[in-house]
C-alpha positions as CSV (number, residue, x, y, z in Angstrom):
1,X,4.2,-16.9,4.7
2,X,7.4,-17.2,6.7
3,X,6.7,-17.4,10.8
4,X,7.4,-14.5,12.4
5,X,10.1,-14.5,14.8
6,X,9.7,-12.2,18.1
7,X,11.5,-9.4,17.8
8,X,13.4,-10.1,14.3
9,X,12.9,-7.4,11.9
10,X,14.1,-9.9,9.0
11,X,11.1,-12.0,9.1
12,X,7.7,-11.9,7.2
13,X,4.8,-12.0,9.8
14,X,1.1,-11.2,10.1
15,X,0.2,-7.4,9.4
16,X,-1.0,-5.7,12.3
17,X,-4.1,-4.0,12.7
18,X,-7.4,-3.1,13.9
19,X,-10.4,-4.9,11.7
20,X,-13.3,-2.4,12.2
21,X,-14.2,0.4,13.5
22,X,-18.0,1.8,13.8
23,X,-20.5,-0.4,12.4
24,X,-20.8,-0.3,8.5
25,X,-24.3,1.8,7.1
26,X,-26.3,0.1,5.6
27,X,-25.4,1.1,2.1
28,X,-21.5,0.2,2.7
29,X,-22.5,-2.9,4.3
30,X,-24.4,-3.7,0.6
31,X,-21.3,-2.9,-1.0
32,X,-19.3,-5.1,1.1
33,X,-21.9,-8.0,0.6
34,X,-22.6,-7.8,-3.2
35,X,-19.8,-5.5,-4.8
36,X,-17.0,-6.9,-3.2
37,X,-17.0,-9.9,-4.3
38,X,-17.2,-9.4,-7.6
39,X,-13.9,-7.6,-7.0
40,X,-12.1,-9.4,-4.9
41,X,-8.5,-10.7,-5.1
42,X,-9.1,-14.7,-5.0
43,X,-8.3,-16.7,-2.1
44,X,-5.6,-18.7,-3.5
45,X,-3.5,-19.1,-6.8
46,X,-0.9,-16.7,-8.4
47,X,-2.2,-13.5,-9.1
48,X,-1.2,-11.6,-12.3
49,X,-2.4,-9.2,-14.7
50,X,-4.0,-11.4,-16.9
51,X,-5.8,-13.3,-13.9
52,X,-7.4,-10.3,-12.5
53,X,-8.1,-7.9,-15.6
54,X,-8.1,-10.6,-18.4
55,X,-4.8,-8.8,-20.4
56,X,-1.4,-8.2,-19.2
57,X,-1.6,-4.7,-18.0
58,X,1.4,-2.5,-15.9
59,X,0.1,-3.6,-12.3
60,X,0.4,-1.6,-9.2
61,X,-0.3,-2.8,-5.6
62,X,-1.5,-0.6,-2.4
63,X,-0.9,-1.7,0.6
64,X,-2.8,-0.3,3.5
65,X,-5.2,1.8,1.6
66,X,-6.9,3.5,3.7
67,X,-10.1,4.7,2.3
68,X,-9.2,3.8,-0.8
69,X,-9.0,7.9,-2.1
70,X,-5.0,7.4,-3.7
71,X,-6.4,3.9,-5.0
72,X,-9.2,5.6,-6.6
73,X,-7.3,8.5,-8.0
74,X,-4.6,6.5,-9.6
75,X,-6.7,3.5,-10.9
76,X,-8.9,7.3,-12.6
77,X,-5.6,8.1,-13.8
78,X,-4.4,5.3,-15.3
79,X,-7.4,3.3,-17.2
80,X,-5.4,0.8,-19.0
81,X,-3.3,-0.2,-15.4
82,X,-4.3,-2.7,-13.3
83,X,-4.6,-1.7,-9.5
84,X,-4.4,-4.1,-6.4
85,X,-5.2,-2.9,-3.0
86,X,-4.9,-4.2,0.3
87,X,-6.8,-3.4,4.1
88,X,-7.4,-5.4,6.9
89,X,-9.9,-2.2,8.0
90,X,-13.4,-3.4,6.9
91,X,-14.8,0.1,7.0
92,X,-11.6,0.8,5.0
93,X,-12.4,-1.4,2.6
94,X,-16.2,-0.3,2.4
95,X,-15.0,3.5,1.3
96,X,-12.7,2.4,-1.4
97,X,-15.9,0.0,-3.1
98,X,-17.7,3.4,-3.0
99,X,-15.1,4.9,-4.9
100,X,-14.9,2.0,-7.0
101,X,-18.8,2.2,-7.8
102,X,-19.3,6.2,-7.9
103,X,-16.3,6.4,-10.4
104,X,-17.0,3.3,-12.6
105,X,-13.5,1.9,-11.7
106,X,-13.2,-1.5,-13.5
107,X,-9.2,-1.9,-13.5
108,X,-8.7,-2.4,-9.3
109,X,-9.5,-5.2,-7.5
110,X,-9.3,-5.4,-3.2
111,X,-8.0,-7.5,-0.9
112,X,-9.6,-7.2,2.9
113,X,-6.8,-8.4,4.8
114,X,-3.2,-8.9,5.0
115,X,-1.5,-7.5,2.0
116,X,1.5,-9.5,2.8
117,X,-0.3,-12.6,2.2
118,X,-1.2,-11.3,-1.3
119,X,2.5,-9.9,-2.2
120,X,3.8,-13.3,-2.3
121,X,1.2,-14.6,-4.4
122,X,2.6,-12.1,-7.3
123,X,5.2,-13.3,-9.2
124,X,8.9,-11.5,-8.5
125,X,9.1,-8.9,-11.0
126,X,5.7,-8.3,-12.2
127,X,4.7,-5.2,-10.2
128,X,4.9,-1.5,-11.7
129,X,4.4,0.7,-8.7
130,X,4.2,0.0,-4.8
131,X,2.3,2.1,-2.4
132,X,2.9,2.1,1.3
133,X,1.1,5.6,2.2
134,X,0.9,6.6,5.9
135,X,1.7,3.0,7.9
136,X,0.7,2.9,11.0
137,X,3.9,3.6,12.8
138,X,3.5,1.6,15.8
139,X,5.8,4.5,17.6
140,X,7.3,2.4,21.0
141,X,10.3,0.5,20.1
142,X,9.0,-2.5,21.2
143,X,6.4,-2.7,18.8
144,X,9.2,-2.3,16.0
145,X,9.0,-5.4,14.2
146,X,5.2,-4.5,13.8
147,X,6.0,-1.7,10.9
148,X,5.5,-2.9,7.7
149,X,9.5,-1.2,7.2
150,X,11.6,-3.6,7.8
151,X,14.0,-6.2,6.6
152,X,11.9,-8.5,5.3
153,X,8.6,-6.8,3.7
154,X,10.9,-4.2,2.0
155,X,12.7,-7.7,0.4
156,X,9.6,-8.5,-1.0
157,X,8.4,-5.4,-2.6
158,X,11.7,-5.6,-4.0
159,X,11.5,-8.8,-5.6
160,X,8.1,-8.1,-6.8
161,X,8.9,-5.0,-8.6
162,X,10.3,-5.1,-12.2
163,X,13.5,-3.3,-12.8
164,X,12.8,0.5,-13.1
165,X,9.8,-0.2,-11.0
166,X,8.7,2.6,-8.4
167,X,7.7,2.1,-4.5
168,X,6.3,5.1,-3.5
169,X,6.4,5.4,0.7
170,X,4.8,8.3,2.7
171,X,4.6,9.4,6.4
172,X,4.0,12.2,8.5
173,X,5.4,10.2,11.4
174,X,9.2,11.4,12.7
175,X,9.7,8.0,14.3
176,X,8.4,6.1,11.7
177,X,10.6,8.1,9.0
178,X,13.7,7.8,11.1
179,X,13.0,3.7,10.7
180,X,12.5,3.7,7.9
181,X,15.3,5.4,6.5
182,X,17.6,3.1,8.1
183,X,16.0,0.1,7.2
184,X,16.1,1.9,3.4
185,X,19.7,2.5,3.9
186,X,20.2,-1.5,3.8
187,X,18.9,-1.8,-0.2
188,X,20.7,0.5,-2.0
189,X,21.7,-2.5,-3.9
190,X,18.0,-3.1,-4.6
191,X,16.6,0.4,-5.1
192,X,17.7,4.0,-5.8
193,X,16.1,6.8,-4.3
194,X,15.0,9.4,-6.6
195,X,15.7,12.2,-4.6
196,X,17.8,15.7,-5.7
197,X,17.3,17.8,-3.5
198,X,14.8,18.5,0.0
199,X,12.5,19.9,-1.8
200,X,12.2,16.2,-3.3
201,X,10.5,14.6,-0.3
202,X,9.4,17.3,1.3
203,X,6.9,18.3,-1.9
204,X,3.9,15.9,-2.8
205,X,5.2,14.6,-6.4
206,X,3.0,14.7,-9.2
207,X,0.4,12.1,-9.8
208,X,0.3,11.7,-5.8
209,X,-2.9,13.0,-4.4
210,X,-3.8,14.5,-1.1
211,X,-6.0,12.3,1.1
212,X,-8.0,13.0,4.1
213,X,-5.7,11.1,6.3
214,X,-2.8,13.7,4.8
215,X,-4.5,16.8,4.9
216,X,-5.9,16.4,8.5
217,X,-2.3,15.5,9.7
218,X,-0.8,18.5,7.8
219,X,-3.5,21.3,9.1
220,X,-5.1,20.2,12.1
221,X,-2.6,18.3,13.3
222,X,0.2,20.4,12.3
223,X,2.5,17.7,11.3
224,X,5.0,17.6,8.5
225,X,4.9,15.5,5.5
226,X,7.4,13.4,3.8
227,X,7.2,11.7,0.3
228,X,9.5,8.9,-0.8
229,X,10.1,7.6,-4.3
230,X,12.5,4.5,-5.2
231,X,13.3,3.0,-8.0
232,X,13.8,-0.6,-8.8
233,X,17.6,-1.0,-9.9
């Protein structure tokens, strides 16, 4: 991964982030011990279809999942897709392997850690569909170069994308939309927004599920909502 220069937007760093939260139950911690590693993303190598699900397969990739409830609800979905998903939050992590086991999902595999680090494993153009669903939007402007919009990661999700390939990006963050639409606004070479109207971003698309994170923001919160679909030119 490319060393991250303070303050430069351009470069690839670490991802950001807290690790854990409350200590894992015992029943997530045995799903973190014994289920996890049967679905893990290996350590090293290139990672394709055919490594993870044995078949080339359309192949989507999360990043920042969460607890894994959009992960899960796509990979239910889409049965003959293959789904990669990446959190550096272990207890994160320990929700999405109990959607994984409660809904029998064998076309997903996880990644606990930086999702960066797997993105450049993929080969350029292999990816379907790219997630990036609520980021944490590190809000003070000196903590900029910590979203995962900028220069830099939004080059690699383009290269890994095949042409008419989709990243899907949501926030309920005005700062962090603001960002990101400028940082957007430098590859329109690389992407086209699918966007008519303000109903388009303002309305969850189909096949885009509400999680927890979204519906607390939205009622308890008050906050508004905005979903973002490109396509790979």
């Amino acid at each position: 991964m490319s060393a991250h220069k303070e303050g430069d937007p351009t470069t690839i760093g670490r991802l950001y982030g807290r690790s854990q939260g409350k200590p894992l139950r015992k029943a997530q911690q045995e799903l973190v011990d014994r289920l996890l590693p049967q679905i893990a993303v290996p350590d090293d190598g290139e990672i394709t279809a055919r490594r993870l699900f044995g078949e080339d397969c359309p192949l989507h990739f999360e990043i920042g999942f969460g607890a894994g409830e959009h992960l899960a609800y796509r990979a239910d979905l889409l049965p003959n897709h293959g789904f990669i998903g990446a959190e550096p939050f272990l207890n994160g992590v320990a929700g999405a392997l109990g959607h994984v086991r409660d809904m029998g999902l064998a076309n997903v595999r996880l990644q606990h850690g930086d999702a960066l680090e797997v993105l450049e494993r993929i080969p350029d153009g292999s990816l379907s569909f790219v997630y990036l669903l609520h980021p944490d939007p590190w809000p003070k402007a000196r903590h900029a170069k910590r979203r995962m919009m900028n220069d830099g990661p939004v080059r690699m999700i383009a290269d890994k994308l095949r042409p008419g390939g989709e990243f899907r990006f949501g926030t309920d963050h005005d700062i962090y939309l603001r960002h990101a639409l400028m940082v957007m606004q430098r590859f329109t070479g690389e992407f086209e927004w699918l966007a008519e109207d303000r109903a388009s971003w303002e309305n969850r698309p189909g096949g885009w599920c509400e999680t927890r994170y979204e519906h607390k923001a939205r009622t308890v919160f008050g906050h508004e909502v905005w979903y973002f679909r490109y396509r790979r030119r």
